[in-house]
N, C-alpha and C positions, 0 to 999 in steps of 0.2 A: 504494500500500500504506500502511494507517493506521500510526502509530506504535507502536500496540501489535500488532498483525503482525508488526513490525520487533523487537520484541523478542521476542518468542516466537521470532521466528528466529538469533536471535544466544545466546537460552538454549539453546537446540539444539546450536549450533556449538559452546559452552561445551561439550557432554558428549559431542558425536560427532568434536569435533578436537583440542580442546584433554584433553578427559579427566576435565573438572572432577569435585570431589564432589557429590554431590544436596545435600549441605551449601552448599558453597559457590555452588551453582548458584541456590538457591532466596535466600541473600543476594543475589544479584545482583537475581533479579525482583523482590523487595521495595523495595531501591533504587530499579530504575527504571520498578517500578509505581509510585511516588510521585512520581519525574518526569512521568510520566504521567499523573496526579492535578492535577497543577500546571502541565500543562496545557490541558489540558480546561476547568478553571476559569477560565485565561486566555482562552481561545478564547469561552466563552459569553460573560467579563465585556467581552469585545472586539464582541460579536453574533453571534456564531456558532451557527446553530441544533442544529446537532449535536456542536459543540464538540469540533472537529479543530484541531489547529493546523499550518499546510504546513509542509514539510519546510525550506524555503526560508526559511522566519522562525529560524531554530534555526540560532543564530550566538553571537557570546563575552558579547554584552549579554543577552540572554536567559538563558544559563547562570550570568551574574552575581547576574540578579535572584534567580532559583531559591534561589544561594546561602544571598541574603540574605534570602529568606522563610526558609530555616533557622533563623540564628541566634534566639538567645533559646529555639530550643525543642528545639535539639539539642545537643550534647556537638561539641568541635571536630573531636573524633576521628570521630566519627561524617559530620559534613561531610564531612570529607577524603573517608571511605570512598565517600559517594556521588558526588563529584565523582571518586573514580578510577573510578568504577562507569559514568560519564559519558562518561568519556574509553574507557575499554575499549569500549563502544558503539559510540559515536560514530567511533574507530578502525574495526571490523568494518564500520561502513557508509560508511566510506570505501576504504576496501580493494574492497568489493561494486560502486564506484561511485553507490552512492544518494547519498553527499554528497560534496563538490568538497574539503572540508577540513574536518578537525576541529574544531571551534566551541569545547572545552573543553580543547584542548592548551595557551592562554596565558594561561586561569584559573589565577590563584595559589593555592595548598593555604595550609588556615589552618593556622598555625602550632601545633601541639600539643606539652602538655605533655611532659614527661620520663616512661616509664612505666619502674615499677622492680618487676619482677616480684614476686610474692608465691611466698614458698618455707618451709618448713621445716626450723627448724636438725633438726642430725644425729638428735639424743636422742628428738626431738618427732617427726621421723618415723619411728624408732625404735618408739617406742611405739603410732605408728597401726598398724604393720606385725604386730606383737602381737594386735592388737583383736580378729580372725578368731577364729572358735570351729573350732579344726583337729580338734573329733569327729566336726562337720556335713557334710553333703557340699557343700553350700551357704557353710560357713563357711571348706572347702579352697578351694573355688574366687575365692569375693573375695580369702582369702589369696594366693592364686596370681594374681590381677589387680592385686594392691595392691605385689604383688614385681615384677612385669615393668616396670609403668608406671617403679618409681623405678628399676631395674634398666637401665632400655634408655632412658628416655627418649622412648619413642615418644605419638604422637599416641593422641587415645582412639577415633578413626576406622580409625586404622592397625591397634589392637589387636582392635575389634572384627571386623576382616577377616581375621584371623590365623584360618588351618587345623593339624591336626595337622599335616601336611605341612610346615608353615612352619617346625618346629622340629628344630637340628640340635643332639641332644644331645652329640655327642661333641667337636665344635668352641664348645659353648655360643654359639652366635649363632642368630638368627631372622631369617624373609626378610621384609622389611613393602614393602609398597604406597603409596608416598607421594603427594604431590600430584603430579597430572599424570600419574598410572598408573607413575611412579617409581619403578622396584626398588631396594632396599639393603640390605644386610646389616648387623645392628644387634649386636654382641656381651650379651649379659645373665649376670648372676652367678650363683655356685653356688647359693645362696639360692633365686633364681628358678628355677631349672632346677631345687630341690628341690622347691619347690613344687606347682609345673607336673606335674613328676613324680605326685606325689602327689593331686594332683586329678585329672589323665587317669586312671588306676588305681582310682580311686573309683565315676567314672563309665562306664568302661570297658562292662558288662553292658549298661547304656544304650543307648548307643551302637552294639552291635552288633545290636540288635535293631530299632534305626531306620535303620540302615544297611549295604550290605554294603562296599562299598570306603571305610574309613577314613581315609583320606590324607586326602581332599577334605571329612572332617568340618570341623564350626567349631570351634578352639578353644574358644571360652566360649562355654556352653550359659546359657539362661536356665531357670525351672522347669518349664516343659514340654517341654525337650531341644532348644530353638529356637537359631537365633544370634542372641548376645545383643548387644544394641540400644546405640548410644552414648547414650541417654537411660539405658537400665538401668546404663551403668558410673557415669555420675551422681549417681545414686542410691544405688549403693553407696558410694564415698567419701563423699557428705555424710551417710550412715547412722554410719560407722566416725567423721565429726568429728562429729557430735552429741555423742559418747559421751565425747570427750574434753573438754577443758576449756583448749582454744587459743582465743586471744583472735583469731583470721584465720580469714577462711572459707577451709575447700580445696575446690579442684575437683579433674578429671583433671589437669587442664592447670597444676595447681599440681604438681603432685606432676614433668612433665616441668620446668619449673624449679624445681625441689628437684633432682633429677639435674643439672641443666645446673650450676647454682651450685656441688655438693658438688663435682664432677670439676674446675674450675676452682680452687676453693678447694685443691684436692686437688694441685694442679700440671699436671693436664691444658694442653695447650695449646689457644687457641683454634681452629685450624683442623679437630684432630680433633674436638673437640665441634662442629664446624660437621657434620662428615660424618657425625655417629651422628644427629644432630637432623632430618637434612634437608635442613634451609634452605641455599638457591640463594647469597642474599648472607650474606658473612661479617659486613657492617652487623647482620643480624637477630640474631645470636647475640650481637654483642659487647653487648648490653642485659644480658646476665649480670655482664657484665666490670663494672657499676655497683656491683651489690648486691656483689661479692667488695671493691669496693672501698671501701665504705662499710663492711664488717667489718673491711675494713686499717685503716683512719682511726680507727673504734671504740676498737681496741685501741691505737694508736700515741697517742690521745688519753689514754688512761689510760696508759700506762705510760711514755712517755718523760718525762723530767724538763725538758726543752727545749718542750716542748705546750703548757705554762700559759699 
């Protein structure tokens, strides 16, 4: 079986065992269709008419090399990613028995930098939250996407999965679908649940004419009543930051660390902001714990008299 058979089968296993997202799924093939690429190329510049390389050459010196055709033209972050991308492979075909051992288990990860999420103070998300035109029905609805994101903190994949069903107004939480087909209960605020409110009600007439059982509707409709796209949520926040005059680009994925940061800041502990967020290691969450401490240091810089 060629190598890219090999992976076609291991993208598979990603979404029929593992659970993965089509998101996540399709980062994987691009990763290691570029393994793939690399070598192919090695296989011809070696004489190979068809430019395979055996299974049996795919050892830690070879994964080495790969690396280091990287650098210079990739981010270190971005190595790392393909070399776990390598290892999670290379793993499933050791498990399968097609390899004896994994070749990129005692490859060293390049070292990356510190990343220090981008968030929005209080005021400033504040005011994106404003931007909505609440006459539009269009203009409820981003309002009502723009409250849940900072409200619950959820993923922009998580939100775009959300049904009516998923929401329980009388406890104010929602059910999301995390990584790995992952159930949890996400609490979100009055704010958002007014929202929410108020766009379902809007769109309501809609709705029952494109469907008769409700429940199993999409929360967020696009403008022909479709479910709406994690590119279309996208699109919408960086419409609402056009308009403002912030010197940071936002994403979705800004506005969940804008939630993660405020609760922290806020006195939240870490562990519960682990369990609203998702994330498996408590490691991943404490990256907020940086930016709340670099607003500590901020202010203890200006105002203690012992600082200077």
């Amino acid at each position: 079986m060629s190598i890219g058979q090999l992976i076609d089968k291991f993208l598979n296993s990603l979404k029929t065992e593992k659970g993965y997202s089509q998101h996540t799924i399709r980062n994987y093939g691009i990763d290691l269709r570029d393994f793939q690429s690399f070598l192919e190329k090695r296989a011809l510049q070696a004489g190979s008419q068809k430019g395979e390389q055996s299974l049996e050459s795919l050892d830690f010196y070879l994964v080495r090399e790969y690396l280091s055709d990287l650098y210079g033209r990739y981010s270190r972050s971005s190595i790392a990613r393909r070399l776990s991308a390598l290892r999670s492979f290379f793993s499933f075909l050791e498990r399968k028995g097609t390899l004896k051992s994994n070749p990129a288990a005692e490859v060293s990860s390049p070292k990356i930098e510190k990343y220090i999420p981008a968030y929005l103070p209080v005021d400033e998300m504040f005011r994106l939250l404003e931007r909505p035109d609440k006459r539009k029905p269009l203009g409820l609805r981003d309002r009502a996407i723009l409250e849940v994101l900072y409200s619950s903190g959820i993923r922009v994949s998580e939100l775009t999965g959300l049904n009516l069903c998923s929401i329980d107004y009388n406890q104010r939480v929602i059910r999301v679908l995390g990584k790995g087909n992952k159930e949890r209960v996400v609490p979100v605020g009055r704010e958002a649940i007014k929202a929410l409110r108020e766009y379902i009600d809007s769109t309501m007439p809609m709705r029952k004419k494109k469907q008769a059982d409700l429940r199993d509707s999409p929360l967020f409709l696009n403008f022909r009543g479709e479910r709406l796209s994690a590119r279309g949520v996208e699109k919408i926040v960086e419409k609402y930051d056009r308009q403002g005059v912030m010197a940071r680009q936002i994403t979705p994925h800004s506005l969940r660390h804008t939630f993660a940061t405020h609760l922290l800041d806020g006195g939240a502990d870490l562990r519960s902001v682990q369990e609203i967020l998702g994330h498996t290691s408590l490691s991943t969450t404490q990256k907020y714990t940086h930016v709340s401490l670099d607003r500590l240091m901020e202010v203890y810089d200006k105002a203690h008299p012992r600082s200077k």
